[in-house]
PyMOL Python script that loads the backbone (N, CA, C, O; Angstrom):
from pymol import cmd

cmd.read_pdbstr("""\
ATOM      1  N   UNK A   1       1.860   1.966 -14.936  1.00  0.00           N
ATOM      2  CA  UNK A   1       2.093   1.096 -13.804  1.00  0.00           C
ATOM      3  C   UNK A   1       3.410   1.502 -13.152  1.00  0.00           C
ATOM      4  O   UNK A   1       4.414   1.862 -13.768  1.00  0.00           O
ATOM      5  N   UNK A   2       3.264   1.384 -11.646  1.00  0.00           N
ATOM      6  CA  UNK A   2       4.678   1.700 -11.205  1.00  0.00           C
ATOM      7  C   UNK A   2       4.832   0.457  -9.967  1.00  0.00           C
ATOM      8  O   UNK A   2       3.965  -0.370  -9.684  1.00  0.00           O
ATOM      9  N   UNK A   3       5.994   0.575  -9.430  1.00  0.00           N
ATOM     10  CA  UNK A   3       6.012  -0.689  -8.391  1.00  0.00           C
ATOM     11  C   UNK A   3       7.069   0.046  -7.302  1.00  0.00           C
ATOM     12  O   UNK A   3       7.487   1.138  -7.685  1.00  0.00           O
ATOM     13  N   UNK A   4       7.363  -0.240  -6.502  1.00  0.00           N
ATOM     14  CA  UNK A   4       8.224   0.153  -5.662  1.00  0.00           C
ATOM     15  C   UNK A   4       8.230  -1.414  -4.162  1.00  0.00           C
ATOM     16  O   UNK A   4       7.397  -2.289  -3.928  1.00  0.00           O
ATOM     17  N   UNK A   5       8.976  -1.232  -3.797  1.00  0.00           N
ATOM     18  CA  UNK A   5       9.694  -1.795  -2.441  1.00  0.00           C
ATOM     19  C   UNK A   5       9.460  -1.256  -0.931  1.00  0.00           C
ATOM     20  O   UNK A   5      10.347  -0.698  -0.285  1.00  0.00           O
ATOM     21  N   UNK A   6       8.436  -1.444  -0.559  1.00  0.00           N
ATOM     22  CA  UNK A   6       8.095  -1.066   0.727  1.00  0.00           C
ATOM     23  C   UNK A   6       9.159  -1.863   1.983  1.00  0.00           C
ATOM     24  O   UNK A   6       9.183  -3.093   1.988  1.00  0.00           O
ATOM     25  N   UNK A   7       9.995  -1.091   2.999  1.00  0.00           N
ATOM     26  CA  UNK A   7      10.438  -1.700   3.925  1.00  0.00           C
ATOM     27  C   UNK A   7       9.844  -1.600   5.278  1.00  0.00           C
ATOM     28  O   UNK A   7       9.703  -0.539   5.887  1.00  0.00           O
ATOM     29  N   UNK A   8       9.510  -2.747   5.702  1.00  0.00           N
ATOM     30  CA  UNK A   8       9.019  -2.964   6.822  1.00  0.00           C
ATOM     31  C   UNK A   8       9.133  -2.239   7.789  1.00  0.00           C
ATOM     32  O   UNK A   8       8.120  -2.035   8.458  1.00  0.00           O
ATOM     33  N   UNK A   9      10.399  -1.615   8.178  1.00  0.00           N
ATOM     34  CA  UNK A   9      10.859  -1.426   8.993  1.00  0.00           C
ATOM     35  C   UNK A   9      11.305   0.134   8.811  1.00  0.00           C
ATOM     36  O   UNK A   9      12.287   0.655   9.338  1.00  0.00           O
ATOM     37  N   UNK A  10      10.436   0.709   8.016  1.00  0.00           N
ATOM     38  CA  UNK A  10      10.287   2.373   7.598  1.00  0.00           C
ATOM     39  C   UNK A  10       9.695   3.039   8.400  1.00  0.00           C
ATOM     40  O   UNK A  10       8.581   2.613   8.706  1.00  0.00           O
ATOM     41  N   UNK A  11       9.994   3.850   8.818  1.00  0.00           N
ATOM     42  CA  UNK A  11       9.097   5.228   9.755  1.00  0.00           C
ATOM     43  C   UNK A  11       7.936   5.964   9.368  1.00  0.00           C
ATOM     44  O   UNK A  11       7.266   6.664  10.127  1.00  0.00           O
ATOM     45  N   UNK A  12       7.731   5.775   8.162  1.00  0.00           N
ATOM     46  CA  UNK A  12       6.129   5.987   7.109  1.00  0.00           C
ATOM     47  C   UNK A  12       6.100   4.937   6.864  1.00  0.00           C
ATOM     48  O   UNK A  12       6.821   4.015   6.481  1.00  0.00           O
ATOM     49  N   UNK A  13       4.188   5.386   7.402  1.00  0.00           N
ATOM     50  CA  UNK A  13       3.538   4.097   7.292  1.00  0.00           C
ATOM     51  C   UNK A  13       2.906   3.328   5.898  1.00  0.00           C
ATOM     52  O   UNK A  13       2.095   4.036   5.300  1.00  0.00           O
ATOM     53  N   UNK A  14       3.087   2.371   5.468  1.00  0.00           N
ATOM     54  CA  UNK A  14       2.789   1.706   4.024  1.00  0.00           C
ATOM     55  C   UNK A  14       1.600   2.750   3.718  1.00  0.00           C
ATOM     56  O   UNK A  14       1.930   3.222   2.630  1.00  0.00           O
ATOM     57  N   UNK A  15       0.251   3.429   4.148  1.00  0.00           N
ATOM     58  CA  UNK A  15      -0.723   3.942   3.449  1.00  0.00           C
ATOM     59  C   UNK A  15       0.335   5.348   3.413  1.00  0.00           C
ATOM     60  O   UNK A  15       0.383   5.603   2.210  1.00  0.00           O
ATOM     61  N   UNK A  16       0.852   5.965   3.847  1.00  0.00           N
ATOM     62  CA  UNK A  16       1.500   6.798   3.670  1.00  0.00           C
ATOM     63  C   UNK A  16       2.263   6.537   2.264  1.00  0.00           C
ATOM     64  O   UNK A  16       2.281   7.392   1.378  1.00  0.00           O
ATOM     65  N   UNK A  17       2.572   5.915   2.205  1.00  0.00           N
ATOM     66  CA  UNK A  17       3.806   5.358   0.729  1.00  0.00           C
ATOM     67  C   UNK A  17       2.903   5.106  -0.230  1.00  0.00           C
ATOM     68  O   UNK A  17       3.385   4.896  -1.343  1.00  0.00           O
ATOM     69  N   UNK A  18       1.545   5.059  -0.111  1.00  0.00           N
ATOM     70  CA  UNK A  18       0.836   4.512  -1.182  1.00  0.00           C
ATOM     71  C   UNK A  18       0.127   5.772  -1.543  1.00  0.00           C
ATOM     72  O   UNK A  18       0.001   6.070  -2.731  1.00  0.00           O
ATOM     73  N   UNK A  19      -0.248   6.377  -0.788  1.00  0.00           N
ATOM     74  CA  UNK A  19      -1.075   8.236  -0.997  1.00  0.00           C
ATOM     75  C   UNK A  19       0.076   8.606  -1.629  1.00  0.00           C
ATOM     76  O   UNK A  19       0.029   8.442  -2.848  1.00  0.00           O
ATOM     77  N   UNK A  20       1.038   9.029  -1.220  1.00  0.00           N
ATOM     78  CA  UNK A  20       2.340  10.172  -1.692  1.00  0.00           C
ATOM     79  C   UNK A  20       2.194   9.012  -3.118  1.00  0.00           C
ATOM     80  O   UNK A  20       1.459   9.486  -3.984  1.00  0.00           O
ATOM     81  N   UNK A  21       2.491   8.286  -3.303  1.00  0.00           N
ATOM     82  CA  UNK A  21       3.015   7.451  -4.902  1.00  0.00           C
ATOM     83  C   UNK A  21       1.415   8.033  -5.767  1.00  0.00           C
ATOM     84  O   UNK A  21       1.501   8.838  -6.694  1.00  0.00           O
ATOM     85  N   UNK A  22       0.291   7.588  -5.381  1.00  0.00           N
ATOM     86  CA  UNK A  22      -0.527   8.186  -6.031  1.00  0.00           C
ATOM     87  C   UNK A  22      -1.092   9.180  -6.458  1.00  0.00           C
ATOM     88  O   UNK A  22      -1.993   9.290  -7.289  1.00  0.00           O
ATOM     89  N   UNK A  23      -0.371  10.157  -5.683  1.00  0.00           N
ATOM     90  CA  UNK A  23      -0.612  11.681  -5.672  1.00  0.00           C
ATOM     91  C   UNK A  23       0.781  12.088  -6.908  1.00  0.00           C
ATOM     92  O   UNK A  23       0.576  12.996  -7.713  1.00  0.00           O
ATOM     93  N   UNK A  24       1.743  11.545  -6.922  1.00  0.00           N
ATOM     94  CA  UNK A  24       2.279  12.113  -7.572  1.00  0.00           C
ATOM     95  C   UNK A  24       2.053  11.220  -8.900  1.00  0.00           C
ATOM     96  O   UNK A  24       2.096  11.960  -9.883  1.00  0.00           O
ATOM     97  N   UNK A  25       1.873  10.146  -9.178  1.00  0.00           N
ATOM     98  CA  UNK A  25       0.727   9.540 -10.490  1.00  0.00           C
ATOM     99  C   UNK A  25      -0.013  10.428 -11.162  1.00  0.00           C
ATOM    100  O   UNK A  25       0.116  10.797 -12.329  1.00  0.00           O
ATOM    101  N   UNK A  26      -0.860  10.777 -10.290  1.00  0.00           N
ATOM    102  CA  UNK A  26      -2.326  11.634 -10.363  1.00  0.00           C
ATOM    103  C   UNK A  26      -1.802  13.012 -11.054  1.00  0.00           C
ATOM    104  O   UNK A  26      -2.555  13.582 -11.844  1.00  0.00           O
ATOM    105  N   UNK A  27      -0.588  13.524 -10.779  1.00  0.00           N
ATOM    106  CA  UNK A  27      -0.157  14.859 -10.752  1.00  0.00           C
ATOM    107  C   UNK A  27      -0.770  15.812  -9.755  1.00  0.00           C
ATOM    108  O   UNK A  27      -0.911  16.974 -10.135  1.00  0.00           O
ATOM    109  N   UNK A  28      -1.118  15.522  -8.653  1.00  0.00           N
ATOM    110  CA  UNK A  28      -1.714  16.284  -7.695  1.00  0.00           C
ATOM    111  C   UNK A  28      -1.761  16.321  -6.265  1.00  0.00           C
ATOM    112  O   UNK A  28      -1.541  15.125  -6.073  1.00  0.00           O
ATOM    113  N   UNK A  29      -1.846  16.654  -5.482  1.00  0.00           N
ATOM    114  CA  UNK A  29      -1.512  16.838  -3.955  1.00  0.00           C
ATOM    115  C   UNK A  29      -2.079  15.716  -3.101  1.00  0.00           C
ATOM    116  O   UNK A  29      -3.160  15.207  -3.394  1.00  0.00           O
ATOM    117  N   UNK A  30      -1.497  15.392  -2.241  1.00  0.00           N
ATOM    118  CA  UNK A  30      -2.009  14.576  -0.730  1.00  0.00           C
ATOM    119  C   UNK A  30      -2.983  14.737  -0.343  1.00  0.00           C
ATOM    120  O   UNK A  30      -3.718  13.783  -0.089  1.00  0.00           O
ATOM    121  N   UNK A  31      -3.280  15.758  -0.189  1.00  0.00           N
ATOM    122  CA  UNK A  31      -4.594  16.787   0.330  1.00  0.00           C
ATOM    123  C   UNK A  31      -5.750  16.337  -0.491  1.00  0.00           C
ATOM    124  O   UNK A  31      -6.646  15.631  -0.029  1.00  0.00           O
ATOM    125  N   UNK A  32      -5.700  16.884  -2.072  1.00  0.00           N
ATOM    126  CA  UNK A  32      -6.849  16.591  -2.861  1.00  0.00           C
ATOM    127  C   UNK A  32      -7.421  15.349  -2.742  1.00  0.00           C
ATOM    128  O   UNK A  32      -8.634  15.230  -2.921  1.00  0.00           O
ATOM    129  N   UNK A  33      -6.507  14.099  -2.378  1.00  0.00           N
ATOM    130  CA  UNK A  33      -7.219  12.724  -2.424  1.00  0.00           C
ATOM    131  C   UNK A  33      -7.886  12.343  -1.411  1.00  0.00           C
ATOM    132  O   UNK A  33      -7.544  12.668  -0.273  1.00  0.00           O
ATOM    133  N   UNK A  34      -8.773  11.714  -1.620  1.00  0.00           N
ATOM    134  CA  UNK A  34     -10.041  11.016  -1.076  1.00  0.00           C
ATOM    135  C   UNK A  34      -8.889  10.451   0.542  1.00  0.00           C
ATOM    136  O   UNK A  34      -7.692  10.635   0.323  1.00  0.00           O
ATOM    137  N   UNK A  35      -9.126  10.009   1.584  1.00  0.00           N
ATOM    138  CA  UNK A  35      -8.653   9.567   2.815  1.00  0.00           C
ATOM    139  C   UNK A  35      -8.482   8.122   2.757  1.00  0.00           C
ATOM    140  O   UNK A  35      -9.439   7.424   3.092  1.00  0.00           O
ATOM    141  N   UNK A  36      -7.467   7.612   2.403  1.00  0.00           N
ATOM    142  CA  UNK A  36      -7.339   6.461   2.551  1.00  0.00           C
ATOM    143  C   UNK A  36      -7.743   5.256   3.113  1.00  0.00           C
ATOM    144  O   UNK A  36      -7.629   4.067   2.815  1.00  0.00           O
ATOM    145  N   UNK A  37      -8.353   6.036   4.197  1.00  0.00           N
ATOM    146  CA  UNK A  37      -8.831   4.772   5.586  1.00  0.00           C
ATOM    147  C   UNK A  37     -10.453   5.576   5.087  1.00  0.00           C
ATOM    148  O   UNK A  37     -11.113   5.883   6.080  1.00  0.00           O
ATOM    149  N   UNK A  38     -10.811   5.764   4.372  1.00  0.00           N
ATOM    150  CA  UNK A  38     -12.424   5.850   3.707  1.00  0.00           C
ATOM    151  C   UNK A  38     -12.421   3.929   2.952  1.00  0.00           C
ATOM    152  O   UNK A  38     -13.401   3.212   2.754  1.00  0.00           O
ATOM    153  N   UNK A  39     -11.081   3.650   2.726  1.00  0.00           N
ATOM    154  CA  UNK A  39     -11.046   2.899   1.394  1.00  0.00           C
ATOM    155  C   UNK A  39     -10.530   1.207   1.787  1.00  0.00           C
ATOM    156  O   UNK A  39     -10.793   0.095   1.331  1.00  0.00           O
ATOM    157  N   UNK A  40      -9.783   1.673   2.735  1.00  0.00           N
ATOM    158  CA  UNK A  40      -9.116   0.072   3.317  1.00  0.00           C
ATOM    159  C   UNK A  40      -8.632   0.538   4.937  1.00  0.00           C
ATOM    160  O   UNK A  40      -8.537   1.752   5.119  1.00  0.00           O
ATOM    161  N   UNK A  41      -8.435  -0.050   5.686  1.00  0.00           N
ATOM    162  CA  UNK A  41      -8.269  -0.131   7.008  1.00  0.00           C
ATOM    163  C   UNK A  41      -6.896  -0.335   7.067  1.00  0.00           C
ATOM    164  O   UNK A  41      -6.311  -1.417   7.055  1.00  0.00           O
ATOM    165  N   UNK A  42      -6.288   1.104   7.151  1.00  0.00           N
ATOM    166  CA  UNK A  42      -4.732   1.122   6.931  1.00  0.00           C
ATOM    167  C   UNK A  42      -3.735   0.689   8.307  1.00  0.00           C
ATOM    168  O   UNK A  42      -2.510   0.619   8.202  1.00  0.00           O
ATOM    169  N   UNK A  43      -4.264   0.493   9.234  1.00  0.00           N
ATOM    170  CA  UNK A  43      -3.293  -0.700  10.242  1.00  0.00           C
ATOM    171  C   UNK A  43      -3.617  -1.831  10.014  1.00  0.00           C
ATOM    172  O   UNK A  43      -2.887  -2.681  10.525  1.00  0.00           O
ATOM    173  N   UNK A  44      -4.547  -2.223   9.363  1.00  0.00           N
ATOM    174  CA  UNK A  44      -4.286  -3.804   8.516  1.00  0.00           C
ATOM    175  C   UNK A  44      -3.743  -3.916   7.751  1.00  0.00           C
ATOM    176  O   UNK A  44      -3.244  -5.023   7.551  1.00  0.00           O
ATOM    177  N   UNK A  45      -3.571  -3.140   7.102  1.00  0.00           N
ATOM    178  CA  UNK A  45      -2.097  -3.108   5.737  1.00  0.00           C
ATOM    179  C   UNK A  45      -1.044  -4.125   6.032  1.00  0.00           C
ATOM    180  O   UNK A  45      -0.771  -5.185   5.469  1.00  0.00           O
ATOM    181  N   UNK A  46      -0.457  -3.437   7.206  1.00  0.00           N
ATOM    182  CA  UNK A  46       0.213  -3.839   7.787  1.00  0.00           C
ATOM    183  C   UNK A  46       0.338  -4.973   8.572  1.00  0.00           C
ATOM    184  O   UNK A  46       1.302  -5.716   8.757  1.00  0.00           O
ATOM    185  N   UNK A  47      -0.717  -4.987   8.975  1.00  0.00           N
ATOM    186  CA  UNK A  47      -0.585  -6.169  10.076  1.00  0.00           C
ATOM    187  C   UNK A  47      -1.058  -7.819   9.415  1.00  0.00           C
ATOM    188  O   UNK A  47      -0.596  -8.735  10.095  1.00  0.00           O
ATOM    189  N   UNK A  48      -1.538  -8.070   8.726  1.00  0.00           N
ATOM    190  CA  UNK A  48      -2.198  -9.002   7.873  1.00  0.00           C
ATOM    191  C   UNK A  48      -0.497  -9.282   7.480  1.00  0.00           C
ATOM    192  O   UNK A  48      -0.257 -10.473   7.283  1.00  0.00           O
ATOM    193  N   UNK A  49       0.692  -8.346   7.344  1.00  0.00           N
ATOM    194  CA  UNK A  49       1.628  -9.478   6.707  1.00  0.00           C
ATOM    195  C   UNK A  49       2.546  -9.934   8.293  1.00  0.00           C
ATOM    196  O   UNK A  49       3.495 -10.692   8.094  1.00  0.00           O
ATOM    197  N   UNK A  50       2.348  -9.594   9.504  1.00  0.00           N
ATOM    198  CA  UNK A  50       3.415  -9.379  10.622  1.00  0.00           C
ATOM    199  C   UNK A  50       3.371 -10.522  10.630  1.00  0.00           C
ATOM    200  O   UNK A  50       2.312 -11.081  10.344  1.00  0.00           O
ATOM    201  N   UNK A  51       4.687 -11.362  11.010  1.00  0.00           N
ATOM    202  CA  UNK A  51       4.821 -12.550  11.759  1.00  0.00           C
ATOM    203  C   UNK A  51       3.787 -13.305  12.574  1.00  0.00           C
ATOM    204  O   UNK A  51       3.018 -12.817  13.403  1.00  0.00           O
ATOM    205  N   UNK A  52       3.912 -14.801  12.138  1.00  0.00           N
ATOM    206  CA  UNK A  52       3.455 -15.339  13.650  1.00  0.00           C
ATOM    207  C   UNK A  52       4.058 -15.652  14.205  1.00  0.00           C
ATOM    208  O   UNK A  52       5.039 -16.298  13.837  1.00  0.00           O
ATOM    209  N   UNK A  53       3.706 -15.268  15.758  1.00  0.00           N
ATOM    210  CA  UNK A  53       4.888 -15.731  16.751  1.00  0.00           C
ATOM    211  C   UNK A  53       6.325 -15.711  16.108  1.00  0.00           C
ATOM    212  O   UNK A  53       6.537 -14.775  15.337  1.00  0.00           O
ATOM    213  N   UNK A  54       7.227 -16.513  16.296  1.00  0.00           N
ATOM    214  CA  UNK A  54       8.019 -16.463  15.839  1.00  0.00           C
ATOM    215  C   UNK A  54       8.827 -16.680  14.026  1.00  0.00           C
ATOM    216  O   UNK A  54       9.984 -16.551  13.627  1.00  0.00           O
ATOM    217  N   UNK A  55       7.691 -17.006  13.424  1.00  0.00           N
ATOM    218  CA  UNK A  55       8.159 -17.144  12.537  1.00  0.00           C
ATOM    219  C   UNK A  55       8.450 -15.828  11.329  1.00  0.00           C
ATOM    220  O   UNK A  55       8.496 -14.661  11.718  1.00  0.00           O
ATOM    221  N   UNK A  56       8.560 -16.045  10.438  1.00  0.00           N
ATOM    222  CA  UNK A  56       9.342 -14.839   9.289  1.00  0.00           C
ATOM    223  C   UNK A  56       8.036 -14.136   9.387  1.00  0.00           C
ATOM    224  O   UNK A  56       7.075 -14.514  10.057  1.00  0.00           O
ATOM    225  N   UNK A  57       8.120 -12.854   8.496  1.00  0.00           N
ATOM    226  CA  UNK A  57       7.284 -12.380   7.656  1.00  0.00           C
ATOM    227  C   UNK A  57       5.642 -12.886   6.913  1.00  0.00           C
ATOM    228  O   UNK A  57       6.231 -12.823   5.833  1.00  0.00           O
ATOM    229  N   UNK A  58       4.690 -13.164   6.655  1.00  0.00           N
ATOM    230  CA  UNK A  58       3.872 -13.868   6.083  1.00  0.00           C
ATOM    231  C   UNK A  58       3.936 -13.491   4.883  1.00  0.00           C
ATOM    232  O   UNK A  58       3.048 -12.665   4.677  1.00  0.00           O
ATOM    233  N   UNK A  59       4.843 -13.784   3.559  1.00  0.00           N
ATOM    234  CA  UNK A  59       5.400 -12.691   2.521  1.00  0.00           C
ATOM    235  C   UNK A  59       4.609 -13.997   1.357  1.00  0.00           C
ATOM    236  O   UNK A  59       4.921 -14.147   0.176  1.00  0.00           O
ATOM    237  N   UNK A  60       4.139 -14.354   1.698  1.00  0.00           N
ATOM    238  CA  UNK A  60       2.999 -15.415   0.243  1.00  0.00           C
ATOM    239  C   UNK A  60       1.322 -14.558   0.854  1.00  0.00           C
ATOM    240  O   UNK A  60       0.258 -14.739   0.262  1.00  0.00           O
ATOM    241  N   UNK A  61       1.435 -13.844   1.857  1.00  0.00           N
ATOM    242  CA  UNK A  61       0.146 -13.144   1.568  1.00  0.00           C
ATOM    243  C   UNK A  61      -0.164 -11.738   0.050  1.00  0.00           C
ATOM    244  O   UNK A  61       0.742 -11.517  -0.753  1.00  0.00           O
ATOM    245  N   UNK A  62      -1.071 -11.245  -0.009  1.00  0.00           N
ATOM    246  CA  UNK A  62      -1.513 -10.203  -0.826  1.00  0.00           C
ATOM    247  C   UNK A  62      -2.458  -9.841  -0.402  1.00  0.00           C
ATOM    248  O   UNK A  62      -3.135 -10.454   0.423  1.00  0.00           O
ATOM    249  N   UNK A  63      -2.799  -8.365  -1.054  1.00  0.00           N
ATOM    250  CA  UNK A  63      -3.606  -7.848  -0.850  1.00  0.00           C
ATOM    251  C   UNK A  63      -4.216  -6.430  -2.260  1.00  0.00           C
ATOM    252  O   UNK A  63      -3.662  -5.447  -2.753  1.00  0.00           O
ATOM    253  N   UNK A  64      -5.378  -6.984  -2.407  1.00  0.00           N
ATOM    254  CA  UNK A  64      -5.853  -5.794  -3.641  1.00  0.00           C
ATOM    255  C   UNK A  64      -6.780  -5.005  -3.214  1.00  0.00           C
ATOM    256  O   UNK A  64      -7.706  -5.426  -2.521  1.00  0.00           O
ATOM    257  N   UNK A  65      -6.632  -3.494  -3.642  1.00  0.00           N
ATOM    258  CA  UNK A  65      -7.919  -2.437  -3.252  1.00  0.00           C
ATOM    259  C   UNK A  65      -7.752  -1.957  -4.584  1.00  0.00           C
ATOM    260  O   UNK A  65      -6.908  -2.315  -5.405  1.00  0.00           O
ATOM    261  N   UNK A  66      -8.962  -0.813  -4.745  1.00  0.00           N
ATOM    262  CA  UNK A  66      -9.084   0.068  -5.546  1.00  0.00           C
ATOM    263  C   UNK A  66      -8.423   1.256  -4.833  1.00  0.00           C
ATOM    264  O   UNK A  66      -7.969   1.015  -3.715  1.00  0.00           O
ATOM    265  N   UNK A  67      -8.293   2.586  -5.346  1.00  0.00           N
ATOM    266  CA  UNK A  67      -7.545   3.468  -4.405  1.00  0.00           C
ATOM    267  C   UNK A  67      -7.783   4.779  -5.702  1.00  0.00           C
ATOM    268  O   UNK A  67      -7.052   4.612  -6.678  1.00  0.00           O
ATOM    269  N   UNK A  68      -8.723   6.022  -5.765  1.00  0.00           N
ATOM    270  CA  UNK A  68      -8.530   6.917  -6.745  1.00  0.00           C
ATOM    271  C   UNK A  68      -8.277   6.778  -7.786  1.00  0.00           C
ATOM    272  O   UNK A  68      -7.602   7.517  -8.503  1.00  0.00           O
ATOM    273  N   UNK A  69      -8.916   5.549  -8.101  1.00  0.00           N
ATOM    274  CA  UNK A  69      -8.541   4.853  -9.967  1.00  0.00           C
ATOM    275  C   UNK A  69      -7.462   4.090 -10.258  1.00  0.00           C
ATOM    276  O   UNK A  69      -6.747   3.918 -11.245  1.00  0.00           O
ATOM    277  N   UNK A  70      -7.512   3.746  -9.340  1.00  0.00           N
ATOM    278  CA  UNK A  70      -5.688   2.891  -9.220  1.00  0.00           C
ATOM    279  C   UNK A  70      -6.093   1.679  -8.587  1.00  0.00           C
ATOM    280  O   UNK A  70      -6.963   1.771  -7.721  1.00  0.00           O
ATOM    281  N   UNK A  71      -5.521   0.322  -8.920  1.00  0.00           N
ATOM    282  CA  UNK A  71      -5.449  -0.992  -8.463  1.00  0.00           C
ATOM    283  C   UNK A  71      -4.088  -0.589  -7.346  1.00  0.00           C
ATOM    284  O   UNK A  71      -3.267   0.309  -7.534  1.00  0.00           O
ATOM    285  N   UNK A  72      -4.127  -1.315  -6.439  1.00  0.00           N
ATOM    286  CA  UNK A  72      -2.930  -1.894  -5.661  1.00  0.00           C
ATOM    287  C   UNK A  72      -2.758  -2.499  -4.982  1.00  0.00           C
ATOM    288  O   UNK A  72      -3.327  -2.518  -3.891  1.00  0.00           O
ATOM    289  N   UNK A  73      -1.653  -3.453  -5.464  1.00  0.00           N
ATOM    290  CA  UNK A  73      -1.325  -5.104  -5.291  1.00  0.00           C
ATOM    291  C   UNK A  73      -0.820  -4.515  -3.993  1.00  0.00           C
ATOM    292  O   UNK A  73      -0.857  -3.297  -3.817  1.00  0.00           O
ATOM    293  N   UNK A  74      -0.301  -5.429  -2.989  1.00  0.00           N
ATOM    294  CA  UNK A  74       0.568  -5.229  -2.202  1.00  0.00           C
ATOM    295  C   UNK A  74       0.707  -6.614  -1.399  1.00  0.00           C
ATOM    296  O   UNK A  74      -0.141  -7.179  -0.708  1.00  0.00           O
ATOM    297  N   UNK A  75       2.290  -7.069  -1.755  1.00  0.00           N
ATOM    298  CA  UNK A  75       2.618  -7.955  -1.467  1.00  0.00           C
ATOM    299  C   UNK A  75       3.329  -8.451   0.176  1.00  0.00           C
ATOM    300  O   UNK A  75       3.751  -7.433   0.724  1.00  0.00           O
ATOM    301  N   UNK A  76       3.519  -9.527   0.924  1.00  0.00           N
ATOM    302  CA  UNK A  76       4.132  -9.925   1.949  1.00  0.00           C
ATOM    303  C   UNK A  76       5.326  -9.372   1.969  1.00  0.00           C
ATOM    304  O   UNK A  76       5.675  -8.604   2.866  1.00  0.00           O
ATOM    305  N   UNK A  77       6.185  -9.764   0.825  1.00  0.00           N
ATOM    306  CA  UNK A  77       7.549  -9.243   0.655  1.00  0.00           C
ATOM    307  C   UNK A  77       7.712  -8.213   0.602  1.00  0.00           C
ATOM    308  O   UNK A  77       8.870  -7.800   0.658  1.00  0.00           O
ATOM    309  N   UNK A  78       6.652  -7.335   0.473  1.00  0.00           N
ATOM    310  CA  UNK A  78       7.212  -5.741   0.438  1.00  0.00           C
ATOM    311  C   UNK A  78       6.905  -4.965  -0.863  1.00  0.00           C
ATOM    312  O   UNK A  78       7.088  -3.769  -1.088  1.00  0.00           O
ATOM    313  N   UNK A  79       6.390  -5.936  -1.677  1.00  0.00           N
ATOM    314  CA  UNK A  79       6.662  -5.157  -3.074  1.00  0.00           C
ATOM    315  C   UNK A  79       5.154  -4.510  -3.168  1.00  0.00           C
ATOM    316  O   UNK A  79       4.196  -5.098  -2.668  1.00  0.00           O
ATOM    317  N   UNK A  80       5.034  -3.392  -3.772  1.00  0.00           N
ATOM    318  CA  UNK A  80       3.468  -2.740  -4.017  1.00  0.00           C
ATOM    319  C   UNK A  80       3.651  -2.223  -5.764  1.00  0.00           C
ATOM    320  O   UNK A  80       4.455  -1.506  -6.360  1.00  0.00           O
ATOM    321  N   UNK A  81       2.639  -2.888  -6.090  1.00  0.00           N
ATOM    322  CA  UNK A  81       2.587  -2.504  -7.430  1.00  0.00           C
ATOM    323  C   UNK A  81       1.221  -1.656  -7.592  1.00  0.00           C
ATOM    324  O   UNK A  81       0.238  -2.127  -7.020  1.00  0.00           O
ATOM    325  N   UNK A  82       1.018  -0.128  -8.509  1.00  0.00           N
ATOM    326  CA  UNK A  82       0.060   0.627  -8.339  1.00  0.00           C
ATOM    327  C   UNK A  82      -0.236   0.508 -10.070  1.00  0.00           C
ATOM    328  O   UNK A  82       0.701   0.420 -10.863  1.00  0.00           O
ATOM    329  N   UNK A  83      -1.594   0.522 -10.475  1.00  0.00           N
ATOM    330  CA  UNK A  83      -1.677   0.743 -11.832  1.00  0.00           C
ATOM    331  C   UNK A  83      -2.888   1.116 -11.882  1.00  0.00           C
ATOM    332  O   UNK A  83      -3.778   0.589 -11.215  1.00  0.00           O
ATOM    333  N   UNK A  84      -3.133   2.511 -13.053  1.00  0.00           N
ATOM    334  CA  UNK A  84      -4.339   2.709 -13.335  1.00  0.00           C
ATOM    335  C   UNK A  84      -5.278   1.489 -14.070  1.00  0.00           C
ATOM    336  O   UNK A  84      -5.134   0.474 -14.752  1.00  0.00           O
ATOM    337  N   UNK A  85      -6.398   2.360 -13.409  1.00  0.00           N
ATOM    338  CA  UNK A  85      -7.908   1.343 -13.684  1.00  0.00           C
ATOM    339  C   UNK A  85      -8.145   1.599 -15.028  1.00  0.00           C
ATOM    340  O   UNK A  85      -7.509   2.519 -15.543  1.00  0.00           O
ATOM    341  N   UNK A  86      -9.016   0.902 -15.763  1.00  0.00           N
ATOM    342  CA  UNK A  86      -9.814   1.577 -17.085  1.00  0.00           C
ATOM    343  C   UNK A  86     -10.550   1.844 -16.634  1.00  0.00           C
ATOM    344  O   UNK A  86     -11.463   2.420 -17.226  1.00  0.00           O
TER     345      UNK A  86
END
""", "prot")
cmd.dss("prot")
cmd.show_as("cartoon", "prot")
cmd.util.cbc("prot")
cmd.orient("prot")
């Protein structure tokens, strides 16, 4: 299991941060893995936590996929936790 801290406000995009983390899990390249947006609809990633209107973050949302044998949580606040499947 690994976890990391996604910031909102990063120039790579969250499925980007989640391929590169699993590729190097996997021990193997970007390339070799399956396309992410085969698997979840990666500008919803994102957008499912954006503000309403004015208010904060929506950081009590979540979200779970499968992903190349891997669970991943991914939280409002930012946090993404990746762990292999059995």
């Amino acid at each position: 299991m690994t976890f990391f801290q996604y910031d909102w406000n990063d120039h790579d995009s969250l499925a980007v941060e989640i391929v590169t983390t699993v590729a190097e899990l996997s021990g193997t390249s970007t390339e070799s893995l399956e396309s992410i947006h085969n698997v979840v609809d990666s500008d919803s990633l994102e957008s499912i936590f954006e503000p309403r209107s004015e208010r904060s973050r929506r950081e009590t949302n979540h979200i779970w996929f499968a992903y190349e044998g891997f669970g991943i949580t991914i939280y409002g606040n930012g946090f993404v936790i990746i762990r292999r499947l059995e």
